[in-house]
Structure formats: C-alpha cells, structure tokens
C-alpha positions in Angstrom: 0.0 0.0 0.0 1.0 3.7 -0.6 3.1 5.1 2.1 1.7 7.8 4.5 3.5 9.7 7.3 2.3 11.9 10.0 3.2 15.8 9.6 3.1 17.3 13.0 5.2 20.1 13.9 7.0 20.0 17.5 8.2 23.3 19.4 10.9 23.3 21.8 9.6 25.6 25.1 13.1 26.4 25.6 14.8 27.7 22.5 11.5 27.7 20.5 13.0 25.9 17.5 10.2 24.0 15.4 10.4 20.7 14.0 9.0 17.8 12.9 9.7 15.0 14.0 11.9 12.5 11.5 10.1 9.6 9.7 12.5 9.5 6.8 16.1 9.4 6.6 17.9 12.3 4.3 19.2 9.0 2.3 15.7 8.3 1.2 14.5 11.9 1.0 17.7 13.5 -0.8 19.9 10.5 -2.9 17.6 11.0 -5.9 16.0 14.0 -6.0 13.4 15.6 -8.2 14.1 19.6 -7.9 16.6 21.3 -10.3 16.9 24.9 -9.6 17.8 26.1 -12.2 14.2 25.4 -14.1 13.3 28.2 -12.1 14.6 31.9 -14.3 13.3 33.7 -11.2 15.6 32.0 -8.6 18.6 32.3 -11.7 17.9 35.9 -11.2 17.7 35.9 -7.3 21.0 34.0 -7.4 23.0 36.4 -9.6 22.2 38.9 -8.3 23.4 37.6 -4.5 26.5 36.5 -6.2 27.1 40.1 -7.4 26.6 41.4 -3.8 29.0 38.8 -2.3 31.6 39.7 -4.9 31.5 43.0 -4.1 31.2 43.1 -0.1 33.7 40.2 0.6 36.2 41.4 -2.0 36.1 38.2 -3.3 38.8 37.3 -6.1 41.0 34.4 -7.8 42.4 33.8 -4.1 39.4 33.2 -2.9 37.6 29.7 -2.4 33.5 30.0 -2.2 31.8 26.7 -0.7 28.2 26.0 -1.3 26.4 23.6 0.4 23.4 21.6 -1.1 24.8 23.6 -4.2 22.1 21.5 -6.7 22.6 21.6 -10.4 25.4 24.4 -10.1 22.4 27.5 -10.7 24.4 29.9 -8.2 28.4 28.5 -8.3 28.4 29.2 -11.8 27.8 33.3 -11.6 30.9 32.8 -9.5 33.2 30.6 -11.7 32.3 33.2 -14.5 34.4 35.7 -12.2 37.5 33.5 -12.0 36.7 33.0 -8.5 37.1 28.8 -7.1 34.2 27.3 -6.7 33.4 24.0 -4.7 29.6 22.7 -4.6 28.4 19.7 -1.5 25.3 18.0 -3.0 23.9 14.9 -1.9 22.0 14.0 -5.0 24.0 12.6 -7.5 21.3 12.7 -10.1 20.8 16.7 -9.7 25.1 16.9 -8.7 25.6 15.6 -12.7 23.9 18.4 -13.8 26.3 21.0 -11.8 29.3 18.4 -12.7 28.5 19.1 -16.8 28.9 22.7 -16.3 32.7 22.7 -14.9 31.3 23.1 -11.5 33.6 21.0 -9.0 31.2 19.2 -7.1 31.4 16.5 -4.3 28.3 14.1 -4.0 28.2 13.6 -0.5 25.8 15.1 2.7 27.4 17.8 4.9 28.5 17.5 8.5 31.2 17.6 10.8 32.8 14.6 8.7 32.7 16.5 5.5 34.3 19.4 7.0 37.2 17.6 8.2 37.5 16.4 4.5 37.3 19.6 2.7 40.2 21.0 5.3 42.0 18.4 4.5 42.0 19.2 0.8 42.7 23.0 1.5 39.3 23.5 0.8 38.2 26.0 3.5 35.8 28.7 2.3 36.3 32.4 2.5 32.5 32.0 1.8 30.2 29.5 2.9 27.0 29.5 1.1 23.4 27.6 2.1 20.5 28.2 0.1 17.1 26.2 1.4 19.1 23.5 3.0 19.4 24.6 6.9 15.6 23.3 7.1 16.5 20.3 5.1 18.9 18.6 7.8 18.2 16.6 10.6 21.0 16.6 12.8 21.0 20.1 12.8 23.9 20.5 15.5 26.0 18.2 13.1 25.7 20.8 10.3 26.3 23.8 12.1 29.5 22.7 13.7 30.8 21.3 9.9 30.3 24.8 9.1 32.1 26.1 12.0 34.9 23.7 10.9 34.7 24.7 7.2 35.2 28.2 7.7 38.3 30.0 7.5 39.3 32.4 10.4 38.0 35.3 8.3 35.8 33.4 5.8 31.9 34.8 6.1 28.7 32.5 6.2 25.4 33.2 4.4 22.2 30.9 4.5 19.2 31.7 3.1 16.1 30.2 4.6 12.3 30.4 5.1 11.1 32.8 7.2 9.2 31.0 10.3 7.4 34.5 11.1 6.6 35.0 7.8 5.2 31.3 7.0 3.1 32.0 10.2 1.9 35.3 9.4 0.8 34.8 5.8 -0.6 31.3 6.9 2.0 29.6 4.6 1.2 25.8 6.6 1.9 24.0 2.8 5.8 24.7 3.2 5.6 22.2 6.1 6.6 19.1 5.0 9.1 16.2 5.7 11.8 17.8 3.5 12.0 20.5 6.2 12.8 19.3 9.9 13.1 22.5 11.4 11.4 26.2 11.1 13.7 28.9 12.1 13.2 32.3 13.5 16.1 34.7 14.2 16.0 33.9 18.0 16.0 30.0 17.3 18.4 30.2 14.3 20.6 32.3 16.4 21.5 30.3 19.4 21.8 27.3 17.5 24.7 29.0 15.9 26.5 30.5 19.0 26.1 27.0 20.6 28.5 25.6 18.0 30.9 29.4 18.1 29.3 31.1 15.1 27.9 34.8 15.5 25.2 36.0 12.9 26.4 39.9 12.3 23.5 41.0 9.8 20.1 39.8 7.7 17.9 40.6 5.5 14.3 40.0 4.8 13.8 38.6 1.3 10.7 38.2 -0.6 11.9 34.8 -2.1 10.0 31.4 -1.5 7.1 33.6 0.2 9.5 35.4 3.1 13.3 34.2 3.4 15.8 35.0 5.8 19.5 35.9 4.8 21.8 35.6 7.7 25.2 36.8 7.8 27.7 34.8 10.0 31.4 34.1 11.1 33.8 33.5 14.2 32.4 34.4 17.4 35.8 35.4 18.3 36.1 37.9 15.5 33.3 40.4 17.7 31.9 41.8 14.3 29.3 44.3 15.1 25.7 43.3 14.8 23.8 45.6 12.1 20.8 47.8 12.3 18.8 45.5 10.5 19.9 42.5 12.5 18.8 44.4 16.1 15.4 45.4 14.6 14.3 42.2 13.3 15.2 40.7 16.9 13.1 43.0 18.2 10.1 42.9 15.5 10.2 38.9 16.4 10.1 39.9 20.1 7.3 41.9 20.0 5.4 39.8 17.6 5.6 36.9 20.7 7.8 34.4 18.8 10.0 33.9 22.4 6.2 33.1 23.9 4.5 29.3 23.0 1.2 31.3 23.0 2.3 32.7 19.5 2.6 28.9 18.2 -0.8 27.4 19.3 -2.7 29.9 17.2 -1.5 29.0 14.3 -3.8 26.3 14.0 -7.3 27.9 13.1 -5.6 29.5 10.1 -4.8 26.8 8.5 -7.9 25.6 9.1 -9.8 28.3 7.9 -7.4 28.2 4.4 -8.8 24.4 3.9 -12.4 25.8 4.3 -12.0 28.5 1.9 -9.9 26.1 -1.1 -12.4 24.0 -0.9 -15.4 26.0 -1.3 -14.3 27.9 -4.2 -13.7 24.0 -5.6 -16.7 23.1 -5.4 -18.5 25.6 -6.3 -16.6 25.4 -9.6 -17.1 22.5 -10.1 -21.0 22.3 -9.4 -20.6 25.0 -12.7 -19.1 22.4 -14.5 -15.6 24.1 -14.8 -12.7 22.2 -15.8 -9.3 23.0 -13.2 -6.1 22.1 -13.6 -2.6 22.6 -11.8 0.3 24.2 -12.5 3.8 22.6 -10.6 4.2 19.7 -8.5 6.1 21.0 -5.8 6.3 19.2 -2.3 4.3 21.9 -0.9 1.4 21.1 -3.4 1.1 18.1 -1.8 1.0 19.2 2.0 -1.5 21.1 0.6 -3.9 19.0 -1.8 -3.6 16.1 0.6 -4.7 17.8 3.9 -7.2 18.9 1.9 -8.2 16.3 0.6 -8.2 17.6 -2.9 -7.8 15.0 -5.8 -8.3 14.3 -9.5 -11.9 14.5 -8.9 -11.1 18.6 -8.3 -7.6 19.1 -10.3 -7.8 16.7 -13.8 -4.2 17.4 -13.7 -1.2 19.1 -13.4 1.8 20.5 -15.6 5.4 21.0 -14.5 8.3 22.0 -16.8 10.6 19.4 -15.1 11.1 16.2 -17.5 11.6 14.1 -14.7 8.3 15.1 -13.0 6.4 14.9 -16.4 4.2 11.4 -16.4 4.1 11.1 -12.9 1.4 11.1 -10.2 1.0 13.7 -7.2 1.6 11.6 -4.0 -1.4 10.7 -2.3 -4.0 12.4 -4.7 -2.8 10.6 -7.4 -3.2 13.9 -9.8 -1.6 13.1 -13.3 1.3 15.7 -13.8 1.5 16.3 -18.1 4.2 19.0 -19.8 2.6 22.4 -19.8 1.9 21.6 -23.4 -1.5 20.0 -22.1 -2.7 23.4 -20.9 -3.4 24.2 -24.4 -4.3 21.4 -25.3 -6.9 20.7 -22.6 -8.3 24.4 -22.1 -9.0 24.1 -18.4 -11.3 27.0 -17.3 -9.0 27.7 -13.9 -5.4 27.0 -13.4 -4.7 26.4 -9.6 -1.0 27.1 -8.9 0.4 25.2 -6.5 4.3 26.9 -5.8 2.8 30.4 -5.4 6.1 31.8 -4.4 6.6 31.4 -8.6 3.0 33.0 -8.9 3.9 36.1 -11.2 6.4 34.1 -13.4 4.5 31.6 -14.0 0.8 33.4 -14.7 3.6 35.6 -17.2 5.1 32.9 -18.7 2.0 31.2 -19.6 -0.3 34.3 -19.8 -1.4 32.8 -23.5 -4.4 30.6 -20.9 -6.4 34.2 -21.0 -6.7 33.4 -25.0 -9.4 30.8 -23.9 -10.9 32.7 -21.3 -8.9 30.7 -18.6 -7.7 32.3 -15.3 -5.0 31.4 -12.5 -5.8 30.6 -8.8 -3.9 30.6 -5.8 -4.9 29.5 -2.2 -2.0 31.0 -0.1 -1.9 32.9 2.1 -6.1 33.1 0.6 -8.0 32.2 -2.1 -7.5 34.8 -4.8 -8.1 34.7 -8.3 -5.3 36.8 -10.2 -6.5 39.1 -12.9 
C-alpha cells in the first residue's frame, strides 16, 4: 500500500525551535532528488544577483575559495566561476550533482557535517564563503551541520544561509511549506543560538521576498566580535514583539490553517458544481502538504503540468493527480489554473499568460484564495 507519514510540527519551550519529528532518513529523502533549480529563471535571477553582492562586499577574487552547500545543479556557483573565483559545490543528489558536474562546476556528492568538514580541510578546501540556500531546514541533525560549518570556515571566511522565514510562513498562513523535506522552522532567535552554541555569530540579515518570506543571515567566528547591524537588532526586536519567544504565538496557528482548507475548498466546489474544468500548474512538495490535507484530488484538479522532465508522467503523492508538460494546458483548455508553488505566482501566470486566450484564469490558495486578474 502507498506510504503515508504523519506531519506534526513539534516546538521546543526552551529555544523555540520547530520541527518535525523524522520519519524518513535524508538518504531516502535526498539521494535522488526531483528539484533542479535552475528550471526556475526567477531563482537564476535571485541568485546572480546575491553573487554580485558577495563579490562586491567580501572582495572576493581568484584567491578566494566560495563553498556551497546543497549547491544542486550548479544554478548559483556558476555566476561565480564566471568571475574567476574557485568554486566547490556539496550536493547529496548525484542525479541533480551531474547536472552541476556538466557545467565545470567542482562538485562532491556527499551530505554535509562535521565529517565532510574535516575532508574539505584536509584538501585546503576552506571557504572564505560559505553558502546555504534552502538546506538549513533540510537537515536533521542540525547541530551536526552547524558545527561542519564552524569547521569549514576560514578564520576570516563569512557565512550566508538563506532560509524560510518561520514569522513569515506563520503570518501569511503559509502551513503548505511544512513538510518532511524541512525538519526544522527557524526564526532569528532560534536560528541564532543554535549557531553560537557551536561558536558562530550572525552579524547581519535581511528580509527577502523569495519562497514567500526568506531569511539571509550573515555569520562568522564568534571570536572575530563583528558588530551586529541595524537590521539585524530590529528584526530581533520585530520577532520579540510579535511573541515568537512566547509558545502562545505557536498554538494559534492552528485555526488559520484551518480556515485556508475551508476557503480552497469552497471555491472548488462551487466550480465545479458549474461544471468548470481546473487544472494545476507545478508539483512541488508543498502542493502536496497542501492538496492532501485537503483532501483535494483528481476529482477537483484533472491534472497538473510542470516544466521538469523528470516530474512529467508522474502522479502527485497521495492524490494521485496526473502531472503532463505544460503543453497539455493548451491542449486541454482548463477553465482555472490552480498554482500550486505560489512563491513562482507572477512568473508563472507571465510565462503562460497565453491561458487568458481561452478565457482561462489562474488561482492561488495562499496565504487566501485569490483569483489573479
């Protein structure tokens, strides 16, 4: 029978870290993985335009040795090879690592922890820049991770991660990005002592709009006493006075996401009961927290399209929703187009804006339902 696995979330009274708890090794999760970023010309964009910034502010050059870590199909390392500036990518999935591997980009297929980090010293391979994209949620063993970086660093070298927001997935009700992929949920505060437990200071952030509300942190030594910035001292403070330090803040969260389920659904059926066809754009993992909680299937979305290949004659876990190219869109004439990775919401109603020639018209159900014009 087809697998299922609880998804509860778990909050620590003490550092207020939230997690899930683990019901599938990174092995099974990560070895063979399904997401290439660079299908994504929004998150191409995003990325060169960080690697710009990084030149610039770390005075990176030829000298220099930039680490990433869960570094994919190479869509960010190879902004910085174009500089003349060493690149080294950690990526689990050898499937996705191939892809980085055919572009010149250096790449080690292997997880990242302490033992990894002992490695890459060993090879001289210390970064003056140490670079996490949407992997601090991914990992387990979180203290593992954070202490390889520690190791990895040079005395100098800088540390940026990029991460979703926890305030931000709970203020814009955002409970679909909860799934077994990502262990943990980080706020500042949370994020923050996990790093000085292992000797790592975070010196500055940034809010970013990417993957519905990121978090950049900036980090290094704790020995080096870097000032904290402005921005740094007012988000503590915004978290602070939003209650994120208080379990109260937490338990609300639930009614929300309720509410959301209430809403998706009665727009469904009510299109339906006018005899409207609907299909989906994307199969992202938070499609399905979403569709299967609920309890959405082919009998509301015919199908879906996504412009990964390896994704294209599939089925959607659990709701068993057919995923086609997004050739079948014209093909079918659906008379709404639900899409499921919202974060992508203007790209994609852009990219495939031709839907309006039929009279079609895109849907999204977080952080409400909304019908986009």
């Amino acid at each position: 029978m087809e697998p299922f696995y609880p998804l509860c979330l778990y909050l620590c009274h003490k550092c207020h870290l939230v997690q899930v708890e683990e019901v599938q090794s990174p092995a099974h999760i990560f070895t063979d993985y399904a997401y290439f970023s660079s299908y994504s010309q929004t998150w191409l964009e995003h990325s060169k335009k960080y690697a710009e910034m990084a030149i610039d502010r770390f005075k990176l050059t030829s000298a220099s040795q930039v680490v990433e870590l869960a570094s994919n199909d190479g869509y960010l390392l190879q902004y910085f090879k174009e500089k003349g500036i060493p690149v080294l990518g950690v990526e689990p999935a050898a499937n996705v690592a191939v892809k980085a591997l055919n572009k010149g980009i250096p790449t080690e297929v292997k997880f990242f922890g302490v033992q990894t980090a002992i490695e890459l010293c060993e090879d001289n391979k210390q970064a003056d820049l140490l670079i996490g994209n949407n992997v601090l949620a991914h990992v387990p063993d979180i203290n593992d991770f954070v202490a390889g970086m520690k190791r990895a660093l040079k005395p100098k070298g800088v540390i940026t991660m990029e991460f979703p927001h926890l305030y931000q997935l709970m203020t814009h009700n955002q409970f679909d990005t909860i799934y077994h992929e990502h262990f943990s949920y980080f706020s500042l505060h949370a994020v923050s002592g996990i790093f000085l437990h292992h000797g790592l200071e975070i010196f500055d952030c940034e809010e970013l709009p990417t993957h519905g509300g990121s978090l950049r942190i900036y980090a290094t030594h704790k020995e080096l006493k870097k000032q904290m910035s402005q921005r740094l001292l007012d988000l503590n403070k915004k978290e602070e006075t939003a209650g994120m330090k208080n379990k109260e803040y937490y338990f609300s969260f639930k009614e929300k996401v309720h509410k959301t389920k209430r809403s998706a659904l009665d727009f469904l059926i009510k299109a339906k009961n006018q005899g409207k066809k609907i299909a989906g754009f994307g199969a992202p993992a938070k499609g399905n927290t979403f569709l299967n909680f609920c309890g959405i299937r082919s009998d509301f979305i015919d199908f879906t399209v996504d412009d990964t290949p390896a994704k294209q004659g599939r089925f959607l876990p659990g709701t068993h929703i057919p995923i086609k190219a997004a050739h079948a869109l014209k093909e079918e004439k659906p008379d709404y187009v639900v899409i499921l990775p919202w974060n992508f919401k203007d790209e994609i109603a852009k990219k495939h804006s031709y839907i309006k020639d039929w009279g079609a018209k895109f849907v999204v159900f977080i952080p409400e339902t909304k019908i986009l014009e």
